[in-house]
Residue, then its C-alpha position, 0 to 999 in steps of 0.5 A: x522237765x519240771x511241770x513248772x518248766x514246762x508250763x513256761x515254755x508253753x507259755x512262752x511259746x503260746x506268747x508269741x503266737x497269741x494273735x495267730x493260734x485262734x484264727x484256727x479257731x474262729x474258722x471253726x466257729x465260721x463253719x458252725x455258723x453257716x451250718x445253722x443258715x444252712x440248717x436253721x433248725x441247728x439254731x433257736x433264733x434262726x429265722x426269727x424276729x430276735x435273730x438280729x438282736x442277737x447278733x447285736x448283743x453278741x457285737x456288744x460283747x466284743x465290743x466290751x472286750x475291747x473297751x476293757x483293753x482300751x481303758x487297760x492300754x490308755x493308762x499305762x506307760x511306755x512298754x508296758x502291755x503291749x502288742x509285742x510278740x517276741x518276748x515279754x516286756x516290762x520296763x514297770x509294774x503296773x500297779x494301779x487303775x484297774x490293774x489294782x482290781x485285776x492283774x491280766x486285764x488284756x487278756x480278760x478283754x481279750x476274752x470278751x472279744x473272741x466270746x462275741x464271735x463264738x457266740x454268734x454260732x449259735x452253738x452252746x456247746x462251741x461257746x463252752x468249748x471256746x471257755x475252756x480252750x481260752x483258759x487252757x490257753x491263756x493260763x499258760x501265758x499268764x503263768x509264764x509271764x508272772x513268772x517273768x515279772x517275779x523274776x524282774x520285780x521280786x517281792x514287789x511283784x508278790x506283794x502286788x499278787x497277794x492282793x490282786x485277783x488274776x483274772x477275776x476284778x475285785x472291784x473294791x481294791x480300785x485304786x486311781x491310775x498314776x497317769x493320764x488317759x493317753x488317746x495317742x496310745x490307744x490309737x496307735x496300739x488298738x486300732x487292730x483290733x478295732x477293725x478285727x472286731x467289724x472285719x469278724x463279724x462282717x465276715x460271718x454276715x457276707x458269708x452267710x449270706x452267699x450260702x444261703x443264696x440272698x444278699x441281705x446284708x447288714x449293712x451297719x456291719x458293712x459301713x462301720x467295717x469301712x469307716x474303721x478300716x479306713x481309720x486303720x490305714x489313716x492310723x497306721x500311716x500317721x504311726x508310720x511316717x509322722x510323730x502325731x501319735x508320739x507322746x513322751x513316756x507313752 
């Protein structure tokens, strides 16, 4: 098979267990990260005043990452990025707001949300070794997918390429959205990750917690988990079984 076949199909293939593939990745992370509150000497800032600060700033990195997706997901149209993971889907191109300065910005946030908890091990070498997993992941998903829109939109596509960084923003080439914000959208489409981002990193405290023996939980942690898993299911009911949510064309 032709190498570009094969990075396709590789793609294609990581496309659809996107969301599934780098669990296997985070309960790796999990264990390095209570072999440093087992062994603190593993980690710099274990046990010191700037420990806390640090799991904050590395909070404020996911949460970036997601931001970075809810700007994305707020100003596109009706299927076009999505949550869908059988095949790729897009009924238009997107082409302006910040896909004008980057042509993956899903995936760039994506990027920041996972970083967050790979930095929460306090494991240089892990955080390196996740950039480098993440790109080898994700460059065949992209390549895949561009090969799908070029297929779909041709030279409108390649023209738009030629211009467009993949994954880098060259924030000069900004271009005003089309279309509104769309809060209806981001909710229905985002609230996952949302209570993801809280539920990793409340993960790692509790664990930690129980294996060092103490119970001093974070409880910003806690109570943001919480209030986001019940705005999840309060979310997730009103997509369910109401037309709240609904917008024409989002």
């Amino acid at each position: 098979m032709a190498l570009k076949l094969e990075f396709e199909e590789q793609g294609l293939w990581l496309f659809k267990y996107r969301g599934v593939l780098p669990i296997a990745l985070l309960f790796f992370g999990l264990a390095l990260y209570l072999k440093t509150v087992v062994y603190p000497e593993s980690f710099i800032l274990r046990g010191t005043l700037y420990e806390e600060y640090y799991v904050y700033f590395c909070l404020l990195i996911s949460l970036i990452g997601l931001a970075i997706r809810v700007y994305t997901v707020g100003f596109t149209p009706k299927n076009t990025s999505g949550r869908n993971v059988d095949e790729q889907v897009a009924d238009t191109l997107n082409t302006t707001g910040i896909y004008s300065i980057v042509r993956h910005p899903l995936y760039l946030g994506n990027l920041f949300m996972w970083l967050g908890p790979a930095m929460l091990t306090g494991q240089f070498w892990f955080v390196v070794a996740f950039g480098l997993f993440y790109w080898v992941y994700y460059e065949r998903i992209m390549f895949a997918e561009e090969q799908f829109l070029t297929r779909k939109f041709g030279s409108i596509y390649a023209d738009w390429a030629d211009k467009v960084p993949a994954f880098i923003p060259f924030f000069s080439n900004y271009h005003h959205s089309n279309l509104s914000f769309s809060w209806k959208k981001v909710l229905k489409q985002e609230k996952n990750g949302l209570v993801a981002v809280f539920l990793i990193f409340v993960i790692f405290d509790v664990s930690g917690q129980f294996v060092n023996g103490t119970r001093d939980f974070n409880y910003f942690l806690l109570a943001s988990f919480v209030v986001t898993g019940v705005l999840y299911l309060v979310l997730r009911y009103l997509k369910n079984n109401t037309s709240v949510l609904n917008e024409s064309g989002r």
